[in-house]
C-alpha positions as CSV (number, residue, x, y, z in Angstrom):
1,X,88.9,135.2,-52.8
2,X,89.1,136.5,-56.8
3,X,91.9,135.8,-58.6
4,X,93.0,137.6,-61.5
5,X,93.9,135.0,-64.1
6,X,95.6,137.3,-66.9
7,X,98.1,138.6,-63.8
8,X,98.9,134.8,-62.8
9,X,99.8,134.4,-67.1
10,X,102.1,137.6,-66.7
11,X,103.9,135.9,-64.3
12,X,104.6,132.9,-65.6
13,X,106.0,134.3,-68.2
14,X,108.2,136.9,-66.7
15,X,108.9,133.8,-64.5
16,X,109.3,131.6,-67.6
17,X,112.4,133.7,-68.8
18,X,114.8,132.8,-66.5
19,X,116.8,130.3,-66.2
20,X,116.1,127.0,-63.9
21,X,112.6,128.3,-63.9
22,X,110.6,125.2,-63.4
23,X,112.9,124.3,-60.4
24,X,111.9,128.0,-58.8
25,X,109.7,128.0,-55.5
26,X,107.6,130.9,-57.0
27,X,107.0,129.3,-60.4
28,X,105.6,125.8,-58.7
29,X,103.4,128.4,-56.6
30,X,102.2,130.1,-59.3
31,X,101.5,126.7,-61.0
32,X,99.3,125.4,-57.9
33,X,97.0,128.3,-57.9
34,X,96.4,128.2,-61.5
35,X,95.1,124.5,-60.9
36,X,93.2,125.7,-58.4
37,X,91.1,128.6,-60.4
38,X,90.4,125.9,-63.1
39,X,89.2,123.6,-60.6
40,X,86.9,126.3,-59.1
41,X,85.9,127.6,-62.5
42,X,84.9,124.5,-63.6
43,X,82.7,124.0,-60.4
44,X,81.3,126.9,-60.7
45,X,80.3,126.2,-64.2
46,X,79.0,122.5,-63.1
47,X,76.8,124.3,-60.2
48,X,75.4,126.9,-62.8
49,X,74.6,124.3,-65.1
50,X,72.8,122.4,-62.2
51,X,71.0,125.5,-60.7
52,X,69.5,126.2,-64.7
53,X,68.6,122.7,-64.9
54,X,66.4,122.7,-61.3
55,X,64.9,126.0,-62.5
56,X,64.0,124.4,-65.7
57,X,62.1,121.9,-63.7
58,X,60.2,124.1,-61.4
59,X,59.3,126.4,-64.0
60,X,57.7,123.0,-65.5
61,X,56.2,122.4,-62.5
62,X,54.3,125.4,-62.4
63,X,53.2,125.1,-66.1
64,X,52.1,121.7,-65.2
65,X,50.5,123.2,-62.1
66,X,48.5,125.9,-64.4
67,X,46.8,122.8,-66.7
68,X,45.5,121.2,-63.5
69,X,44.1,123.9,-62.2
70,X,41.5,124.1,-65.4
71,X,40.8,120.5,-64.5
72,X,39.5,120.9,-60.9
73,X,37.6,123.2,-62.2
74,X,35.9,121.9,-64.6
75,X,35.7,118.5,-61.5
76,X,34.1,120.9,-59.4
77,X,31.7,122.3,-61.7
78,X,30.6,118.9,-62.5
79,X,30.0,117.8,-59.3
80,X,33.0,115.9,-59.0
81,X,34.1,117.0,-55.9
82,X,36.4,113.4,-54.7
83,X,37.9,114.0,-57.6
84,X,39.2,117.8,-57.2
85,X,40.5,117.2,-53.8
86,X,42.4,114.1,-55.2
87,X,44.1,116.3,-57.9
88,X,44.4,119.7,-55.2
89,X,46.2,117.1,-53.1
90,X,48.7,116.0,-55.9
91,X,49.0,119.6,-56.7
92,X,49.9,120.7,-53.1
93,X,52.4,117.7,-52.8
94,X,54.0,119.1,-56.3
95,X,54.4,122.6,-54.7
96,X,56.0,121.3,-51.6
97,X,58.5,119.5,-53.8
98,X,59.7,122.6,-55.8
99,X,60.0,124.6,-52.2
100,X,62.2,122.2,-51.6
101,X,64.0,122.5,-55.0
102,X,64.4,126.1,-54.6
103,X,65.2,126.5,-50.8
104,X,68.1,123.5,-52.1
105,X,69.5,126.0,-55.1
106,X,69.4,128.8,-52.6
107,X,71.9,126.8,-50.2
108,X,74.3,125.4,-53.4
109,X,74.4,129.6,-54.5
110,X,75.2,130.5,-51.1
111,X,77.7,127.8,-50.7
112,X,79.2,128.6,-54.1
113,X,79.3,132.2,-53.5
114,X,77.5,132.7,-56.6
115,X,77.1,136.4,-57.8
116,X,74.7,135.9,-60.5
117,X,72.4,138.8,-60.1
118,X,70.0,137.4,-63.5
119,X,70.0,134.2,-61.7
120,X,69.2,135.0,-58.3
121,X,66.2,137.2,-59.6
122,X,64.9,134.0,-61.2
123,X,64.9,132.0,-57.9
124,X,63.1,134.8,-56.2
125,X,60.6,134.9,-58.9
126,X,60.1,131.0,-58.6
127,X,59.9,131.3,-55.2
128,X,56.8,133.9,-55.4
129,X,55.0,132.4,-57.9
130,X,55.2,128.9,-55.9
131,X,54.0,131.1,-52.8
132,X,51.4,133.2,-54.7
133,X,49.9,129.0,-56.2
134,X,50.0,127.8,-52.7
135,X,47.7,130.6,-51.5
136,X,45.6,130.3,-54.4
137,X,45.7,125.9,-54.6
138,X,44.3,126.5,-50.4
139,X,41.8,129.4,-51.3
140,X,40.9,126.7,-54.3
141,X,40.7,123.7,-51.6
142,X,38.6,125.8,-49.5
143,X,36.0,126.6,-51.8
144,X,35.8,123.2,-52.8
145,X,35.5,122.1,-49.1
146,X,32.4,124.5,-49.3
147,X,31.0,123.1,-52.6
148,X,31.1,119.3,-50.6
149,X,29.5,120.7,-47.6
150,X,26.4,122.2,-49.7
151,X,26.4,119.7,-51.1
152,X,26.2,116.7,-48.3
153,X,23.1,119.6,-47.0
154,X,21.4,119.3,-50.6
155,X,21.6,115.6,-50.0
156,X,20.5,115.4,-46.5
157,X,17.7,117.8,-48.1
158,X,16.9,115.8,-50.6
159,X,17.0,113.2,-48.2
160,X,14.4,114.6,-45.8
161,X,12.4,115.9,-48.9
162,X,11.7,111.7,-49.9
163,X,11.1,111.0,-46.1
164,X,8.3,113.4,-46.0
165,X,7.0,112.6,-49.5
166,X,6.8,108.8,-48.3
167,X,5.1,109.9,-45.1
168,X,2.6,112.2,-47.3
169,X,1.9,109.1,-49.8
170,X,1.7,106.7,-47.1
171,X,-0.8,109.2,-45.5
172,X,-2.7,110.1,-48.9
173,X,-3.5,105.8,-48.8
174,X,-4.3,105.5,-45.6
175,X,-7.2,108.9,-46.4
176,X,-7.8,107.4,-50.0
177,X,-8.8,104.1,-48.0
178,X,-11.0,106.3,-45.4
179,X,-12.6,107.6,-48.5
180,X,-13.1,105.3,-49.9
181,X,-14.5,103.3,-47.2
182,X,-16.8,106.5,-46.6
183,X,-17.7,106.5,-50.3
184,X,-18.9,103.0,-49.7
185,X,-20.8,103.8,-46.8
186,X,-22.7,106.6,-47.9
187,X,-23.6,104.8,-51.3
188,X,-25.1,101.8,-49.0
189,X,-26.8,104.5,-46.8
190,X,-27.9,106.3,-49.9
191,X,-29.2,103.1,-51.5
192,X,-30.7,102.1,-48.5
193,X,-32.7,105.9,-48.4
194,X,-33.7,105.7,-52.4
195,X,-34.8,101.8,-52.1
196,X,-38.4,100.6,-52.4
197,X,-40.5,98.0,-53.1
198,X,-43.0,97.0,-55.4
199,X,-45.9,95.0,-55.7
200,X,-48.5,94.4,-58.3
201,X,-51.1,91.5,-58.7
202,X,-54.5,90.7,-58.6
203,X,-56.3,90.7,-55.0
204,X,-55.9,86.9,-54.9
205,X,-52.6,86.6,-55.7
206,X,-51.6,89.7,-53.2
207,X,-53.6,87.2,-50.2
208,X,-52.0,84.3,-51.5
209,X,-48.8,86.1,-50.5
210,X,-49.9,87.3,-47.8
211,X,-49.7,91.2,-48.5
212,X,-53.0,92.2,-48.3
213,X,-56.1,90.6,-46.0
214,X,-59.9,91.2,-46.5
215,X,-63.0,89.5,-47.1
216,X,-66.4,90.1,-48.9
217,X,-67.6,92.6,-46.8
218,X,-64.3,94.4,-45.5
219,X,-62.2,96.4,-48.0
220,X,-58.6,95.1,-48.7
221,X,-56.1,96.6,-46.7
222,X,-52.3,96.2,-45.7
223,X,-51.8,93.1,-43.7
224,X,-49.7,95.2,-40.7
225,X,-48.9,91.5,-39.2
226,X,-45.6,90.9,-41.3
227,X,-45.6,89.8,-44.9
228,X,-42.3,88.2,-46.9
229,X,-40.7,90.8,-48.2
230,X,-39.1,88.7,-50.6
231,X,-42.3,88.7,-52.5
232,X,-41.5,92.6,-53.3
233,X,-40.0,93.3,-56.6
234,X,-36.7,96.0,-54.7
235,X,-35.9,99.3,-57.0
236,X,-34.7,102.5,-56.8
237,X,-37.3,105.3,-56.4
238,X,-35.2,107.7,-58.2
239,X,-35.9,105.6,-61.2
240,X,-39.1,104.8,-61.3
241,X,-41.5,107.5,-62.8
242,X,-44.1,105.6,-65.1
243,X,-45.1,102.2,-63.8
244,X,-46.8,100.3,-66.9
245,X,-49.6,98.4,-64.5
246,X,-50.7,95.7,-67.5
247,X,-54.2,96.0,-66.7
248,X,-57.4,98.6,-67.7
249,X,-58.4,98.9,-63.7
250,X,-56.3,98.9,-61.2
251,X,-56.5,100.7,-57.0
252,X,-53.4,101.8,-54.8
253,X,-54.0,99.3,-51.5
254,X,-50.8,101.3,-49.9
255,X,-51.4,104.8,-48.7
256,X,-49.3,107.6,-51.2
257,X,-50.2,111.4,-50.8
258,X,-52.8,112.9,-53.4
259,X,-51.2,115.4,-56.0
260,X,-48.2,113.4,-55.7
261,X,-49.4,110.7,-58.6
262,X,-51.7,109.6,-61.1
263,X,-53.1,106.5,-62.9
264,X,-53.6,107.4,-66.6
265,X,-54.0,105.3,-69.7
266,X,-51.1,104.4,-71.9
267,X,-51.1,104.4,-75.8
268,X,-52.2,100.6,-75.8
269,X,-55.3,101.7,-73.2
270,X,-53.9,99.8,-70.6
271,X,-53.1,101.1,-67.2
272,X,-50.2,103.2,-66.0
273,X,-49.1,104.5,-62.4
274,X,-47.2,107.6,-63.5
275,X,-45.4,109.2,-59.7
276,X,-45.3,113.0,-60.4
277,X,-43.7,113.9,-57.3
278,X,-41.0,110.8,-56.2
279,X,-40.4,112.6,-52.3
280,X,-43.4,113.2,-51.3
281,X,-44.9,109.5,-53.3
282,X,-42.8,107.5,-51.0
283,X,-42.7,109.5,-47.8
284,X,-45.5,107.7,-46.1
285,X,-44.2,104.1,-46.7
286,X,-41.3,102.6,-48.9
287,X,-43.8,99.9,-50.3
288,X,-45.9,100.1,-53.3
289,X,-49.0,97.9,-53.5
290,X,-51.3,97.8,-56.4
291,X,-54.1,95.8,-57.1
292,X,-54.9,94.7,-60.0
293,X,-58.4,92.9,-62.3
């Protein structure tokens, strides 16, 4: 109920004029209720003072609010997702604190009967601001969710990615020992196709080693019964094109194709087996005798 203060004053004073007034009934009334407007003015001042003092606060709150949000996302950014949920957590906790701060002040107006239209417009513009920064602090937390989530896939990407590059580079050694294997096959197979031998002595010595056999009246030939092969000088045909022979006479006792060679005379006059075509010189037989005087 309002009461007019300035009427209360009138009356004391019309009160206060006559006589035995502080004895009269209506004077000790009048005296009781102005005790009990200055006790509920001064409340009323105490809960005002209070309510300014709690919207102080959540208006901090909010600003404080604000200033984190530029840190999660420069956290997320970053890649530092533990981090943002850590401080979107602390935010949300701080929001649910000043819902309560403001659904508390709404009570102590009510209860106060406080009339206050500049003040109650604050608390509903506290109160939608704190709702509008939930919504955004869950859209926030939601998008951050996201960013952890492609990011665990990179990872288990990345992940998969190494796997397979192991398998390939385990793969790769296992083929680069295959090759090389091969390589080493096909170089002994190609040495063994390019290698011949070579021998070149004098018709005694060549019987001796038991190369050649013949006598005075039988030509020397090949002796087809075996002969140490150890006694062969070994070499790659694809090297040899002139054979310096070290004599001025010398004869071919192993069979070679004509055209495919020929004995000429080097610059000191002595003897040289020049091959002119290596394939076809060595197609018959892989061994070389000459004989030499």
């Amino acid at each position: 109920m309002k009461i007019n203060l300035s009427v209360i004053v009138l009356l004391l004073v019309a009160v206060a004029t006559s006589c035995n007034v502080e004895r009269s009934e209506k004077y000790q009334t009048l005296l009781a209720e102005r005790d009990s407007l200055y006790t509920e003015v001064v409340a009323a001042k105490g809960g005002f003072d209070k309510a300014l003092t709690t919207i102080n606060e959540i208006e901090n709150a909010l600003e404080s609010v604000r200033a984190q949000e530029n840190i999660i996302m420069m956290d997320n950014q970053e890649g530092n997702t533990n981090k943002a949920v850590s401080e979107i957590n602390a935010i949300q906790q701080t929001l649910q604190e000043n819902r309560n701060k403001i659904a508390d002040l709404e009570k102590q107006l009510a209860s106060q009967g406080a009339q206050s239209k500049a003040l109650n417009q604050t608390v509903k513009r506290l109160k939608k601001q704190l709702e509008e920064k939930d919504t955004y602090i869950n859209s926030l937390k939601d998008e951050l969710q996201q960013s952890r989530q492609q990011i665990a896939d990179l990872n288990t990407q990345v992940s998969d990615l190494n796997e397979n590059i192991e398998n390939l580079n385990e793969n790769i050694d296992v083929l680069n020992v295959r090759n090389a294997a091969q390589q080493a096959t096909i170089e002994n197979q190609d040495a063994a196709l390019n290698t011949v031998w070579v021998c070149i002595a004098t018709a005694q010595v060549l019987k001796e080693k038991g190369i050649i056999k013949g006598g005075l009246f039988q030509a020397n030939e090949i002796n087809t019964q075996g002969f140490n092969q150890s006694q062969f000088m070994q070499s790659d045909k694809r090297e040899l094109a002139n054979i310096p022979l070290n004599t001025k006479k010398a004869t071919l006792i192993t069979t070679h194709p004509e055209g495919s060679y020929e004995i000429v005379d080097s610059d000191e006059g002595s003897k040289v087996l020049r091959i002119k075509d290596k394939d076809a010189f060595w197609s018959i037989s892989k061994y070389l005798v000459v004989s030499i005087k």
